[in-house]
N, C-alpha and C positions, 0 to 999 in steps of 0.2 A: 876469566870469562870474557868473550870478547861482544865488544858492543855490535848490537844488528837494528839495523833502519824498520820500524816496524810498520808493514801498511794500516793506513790508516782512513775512516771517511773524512771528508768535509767536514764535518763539526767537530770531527776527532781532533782534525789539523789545527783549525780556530784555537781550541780550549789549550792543545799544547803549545803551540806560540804563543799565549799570552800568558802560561806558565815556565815560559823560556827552557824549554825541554826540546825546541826545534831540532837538536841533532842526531832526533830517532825518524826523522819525516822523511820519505823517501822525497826526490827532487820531485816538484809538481809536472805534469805531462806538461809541452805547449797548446794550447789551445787551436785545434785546427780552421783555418780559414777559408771558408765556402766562395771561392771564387764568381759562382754568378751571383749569389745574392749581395754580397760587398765591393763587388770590381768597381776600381777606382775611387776607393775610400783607404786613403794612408794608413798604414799600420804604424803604432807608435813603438820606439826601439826601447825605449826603457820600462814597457812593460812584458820584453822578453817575448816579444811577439805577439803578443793578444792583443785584441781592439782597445779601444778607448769605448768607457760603457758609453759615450754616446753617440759610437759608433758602431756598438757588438747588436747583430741585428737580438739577441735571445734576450736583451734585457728590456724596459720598457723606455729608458730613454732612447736608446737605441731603434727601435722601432717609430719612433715620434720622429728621431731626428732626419732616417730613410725617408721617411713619408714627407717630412714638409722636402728635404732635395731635390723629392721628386716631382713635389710640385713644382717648386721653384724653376725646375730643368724643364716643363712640361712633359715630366713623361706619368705612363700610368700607375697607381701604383698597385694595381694588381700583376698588372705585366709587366709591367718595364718598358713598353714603346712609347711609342709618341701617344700624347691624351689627343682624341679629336676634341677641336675647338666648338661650344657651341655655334648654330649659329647668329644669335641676338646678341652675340658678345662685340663691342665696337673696342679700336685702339685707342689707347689712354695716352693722353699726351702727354707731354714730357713734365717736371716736376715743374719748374721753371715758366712752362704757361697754365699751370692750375693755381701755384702759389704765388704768381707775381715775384717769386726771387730768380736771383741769375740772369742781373741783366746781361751781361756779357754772353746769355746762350746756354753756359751749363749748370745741370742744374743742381741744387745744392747738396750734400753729401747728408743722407737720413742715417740713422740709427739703424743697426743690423736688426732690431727686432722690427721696427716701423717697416724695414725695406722685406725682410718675411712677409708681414702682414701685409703687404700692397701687394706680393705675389700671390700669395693666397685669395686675394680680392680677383688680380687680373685673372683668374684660374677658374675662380666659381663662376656659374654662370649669371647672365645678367636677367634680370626683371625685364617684362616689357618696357619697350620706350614709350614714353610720355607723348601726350599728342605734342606737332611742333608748337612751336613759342610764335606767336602773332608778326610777320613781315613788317619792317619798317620800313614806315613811306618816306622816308627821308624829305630835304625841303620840298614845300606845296609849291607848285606852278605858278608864277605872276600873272597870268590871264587864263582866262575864262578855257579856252581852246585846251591850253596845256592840264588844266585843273578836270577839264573831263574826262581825257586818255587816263588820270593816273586814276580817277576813279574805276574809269571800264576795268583797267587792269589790274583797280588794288586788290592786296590777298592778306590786307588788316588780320582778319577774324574770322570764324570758323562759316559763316555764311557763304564765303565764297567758292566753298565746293559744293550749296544745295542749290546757288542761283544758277537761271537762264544767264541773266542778264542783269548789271548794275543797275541802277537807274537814277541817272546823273538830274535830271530835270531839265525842265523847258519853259521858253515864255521870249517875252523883250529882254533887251540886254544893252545899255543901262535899260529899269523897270521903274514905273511910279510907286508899283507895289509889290511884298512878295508874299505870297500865302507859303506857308511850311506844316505842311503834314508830318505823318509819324514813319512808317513802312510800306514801300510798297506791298500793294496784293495779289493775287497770284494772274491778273491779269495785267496789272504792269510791268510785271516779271516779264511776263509775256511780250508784251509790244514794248518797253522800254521808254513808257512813261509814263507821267506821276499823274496823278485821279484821273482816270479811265473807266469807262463801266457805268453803273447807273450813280455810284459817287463821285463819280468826273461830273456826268450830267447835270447832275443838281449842283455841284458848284461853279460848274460856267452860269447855270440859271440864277443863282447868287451877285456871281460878279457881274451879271449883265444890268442886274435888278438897280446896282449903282453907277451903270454907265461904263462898266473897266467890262477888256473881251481879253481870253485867254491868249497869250501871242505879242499883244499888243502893248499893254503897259502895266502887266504882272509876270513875273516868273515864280513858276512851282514847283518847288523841292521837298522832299523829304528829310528827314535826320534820318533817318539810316536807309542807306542807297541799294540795299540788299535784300530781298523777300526773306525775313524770319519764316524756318519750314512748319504748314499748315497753318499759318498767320497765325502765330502765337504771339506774344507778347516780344518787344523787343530786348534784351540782355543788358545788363549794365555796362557788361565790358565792348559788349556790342556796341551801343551809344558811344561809350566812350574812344572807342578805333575809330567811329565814322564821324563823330560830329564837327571836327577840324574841320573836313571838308568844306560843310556846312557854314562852319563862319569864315570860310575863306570865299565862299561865294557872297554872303553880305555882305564882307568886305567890299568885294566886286560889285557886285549890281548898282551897291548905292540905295538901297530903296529909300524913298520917304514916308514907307509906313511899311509893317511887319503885321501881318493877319497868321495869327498860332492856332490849329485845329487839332485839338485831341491831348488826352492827356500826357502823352509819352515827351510830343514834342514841346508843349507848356513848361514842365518839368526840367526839360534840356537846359533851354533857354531862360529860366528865369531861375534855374537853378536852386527848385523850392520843390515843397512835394505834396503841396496844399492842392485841395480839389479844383475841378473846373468852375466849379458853381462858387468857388472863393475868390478864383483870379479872373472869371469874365465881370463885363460892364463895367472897368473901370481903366486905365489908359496905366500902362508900366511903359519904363524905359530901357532900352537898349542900347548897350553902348559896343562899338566893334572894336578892331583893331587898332582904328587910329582915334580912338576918343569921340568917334562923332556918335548924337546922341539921335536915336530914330524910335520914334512913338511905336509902340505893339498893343493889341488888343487881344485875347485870347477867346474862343469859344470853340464851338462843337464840332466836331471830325462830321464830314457829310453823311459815313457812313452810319454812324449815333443816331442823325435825323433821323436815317433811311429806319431804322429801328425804333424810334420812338420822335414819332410825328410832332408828339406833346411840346415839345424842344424847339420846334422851329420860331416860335415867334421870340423866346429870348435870341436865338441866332441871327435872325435880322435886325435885333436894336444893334448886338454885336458889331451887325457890318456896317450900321451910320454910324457908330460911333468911331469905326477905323476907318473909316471913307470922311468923315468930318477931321481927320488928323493928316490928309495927305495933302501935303500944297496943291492946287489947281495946276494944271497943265500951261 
């Protein structure tokens, strides 16, 4: 009786080879190759011509391995052409300026699955971008002239795309005194300078009360040179961007007394976060840049008066007691 190759299924085939009876199996077909869906994926020779499963697109590695390709290649992987690029997607720089390796310029060789994984990244789309990161003022100006162009121009913190106008301040220069307010309001915004309006008024009517005229032998600043929008309160990191400024003009003036109005700019400067009614009537010290030590007195923002009349008579010991700290002319 002569021997005949019997056809057989897929599991038929399995269960006879591994009962070593393989020499009734007819030869297995080749496996035909779909040229569009595989084009330019290497066929491996010692499997007789069939994919490598994790390049046979009908298995499941196979389908995983197409897809991430084709991310990697930018193409899509419904189609097969080019993915359009979002457009919030930004180019990633090179490895070398994100990790600080490669001085020499290239940049260090990743792991095939990391270097997957960063195409996959470059590929998805990206989140919104983050508002920008605060402009560095880099060195402050050594006079007065240069220290108020970089104020007009600074763009610190996010104020500087709701202001008119900065507001540098005004007065003498050198000054015997300087009063330091908290924010412009939205009429200094306006004209471009500090107490203006009926709380300008009342604090020229103040400094007159002790012989000092605004111009003359005080200068008037703010800690933060930018209108907070609908005069809200001023921001920590806002203070914190603008108040350089600010001790870079004490520096400058020189005053021989510092008159503090309100709580924002108390708080700055004395670097505490105790009430008004804690730190007026009693005489603190200020020390600038170079060690030099200048008497300060703290009380009421004009515009508090303007709102609570009550207030005014501790506001005038206030101002003998900081007009008693300034040397005589």
């Amino acid at each position: 009786m002569t021997e005949q190759a019997v056809p057989v299924s897929a599991m038929q085939r399995l269960w006879l080879k591994e009962m070593g009876v393989g020499r009734w199996l007819l030869p297995e077909p080749p496996r035909p190759v779909a040229p569009a869906v595989n084009a330019g994926i290497p066929v491996a020779p010692e499997t007789g011509g069939r994919l490598r499963p994790e390049a046979d697109p009908a298995s499941p590695r196979g389908a995983v391995s197409d897809a991430l390709a084709a991310l990697a290649a930018g193409r899509d992987t419904q189609t097969g052409g080019a993915r359009p690029q979002p457009a919030a997607a930004q180019p990633k720089a090179p490895l070398h300026e994100v990790s600080g390796q490669g001085a020499a310029g290239k940049p260090a060789a990743a792991p095939p699955g990391r270097a997957m994984g960063a195409a996959l990244r470059e590929s998805a789309p990206t989140e919104a971008a983050a508002p920008a990161a605060a402009v560095l003022r880099g060195p402050l100006a050594p006079d007065m002239a240069g220290l108020r162009e970089q104020v007009l121009a600074c763009t610190a913190c996010d104020l500087c795309q709701t202001r008119r106008q900065a507001v540098f301040g005004d007065g003498a220069f050198p000054a015997r005194w300087m009063v330091i307010g908290e924010a412009p309001s939205e009429q200094e915004d306006r004209q471009g300078s500090p107490f203006v309006g009926r709380a300008g008024q009342l604090l020229d009517a103040m400094l007159a009360a002790v012989n000092l005229q605004r111009g003359r032998e005080v200068f008037i600043a703010n800690v933060i040179k930018c209108r907070p929008p609908a005069n809200r309160n001023p921001r920590p990191e806002e203070i914190a961007a603008c108040s350089p400024y600010l001790m870079k003009q004490i520096e400058l003036i020189q005053p021989e007394g510092i008159l503090v109005l309100g709580r924002f700019a108390a708080h700055t400067l004395l670097q505490t976060e105790a009430s008004i009614g804690n730190l007026r009537g009693r005489v603190h010290t200020w020390r600038d840049g170079k060690g030099r030590e200048i008497p300060l007195v703290v009380s009421y923002h004009p515009a508090y008066l303007l709102r609570s009349p009550h207030a005014k008579a501790a506001a005038w010991q206030d101002l003998r007691l900081a007009a008693a700290q300034a040397q005589p002319a």
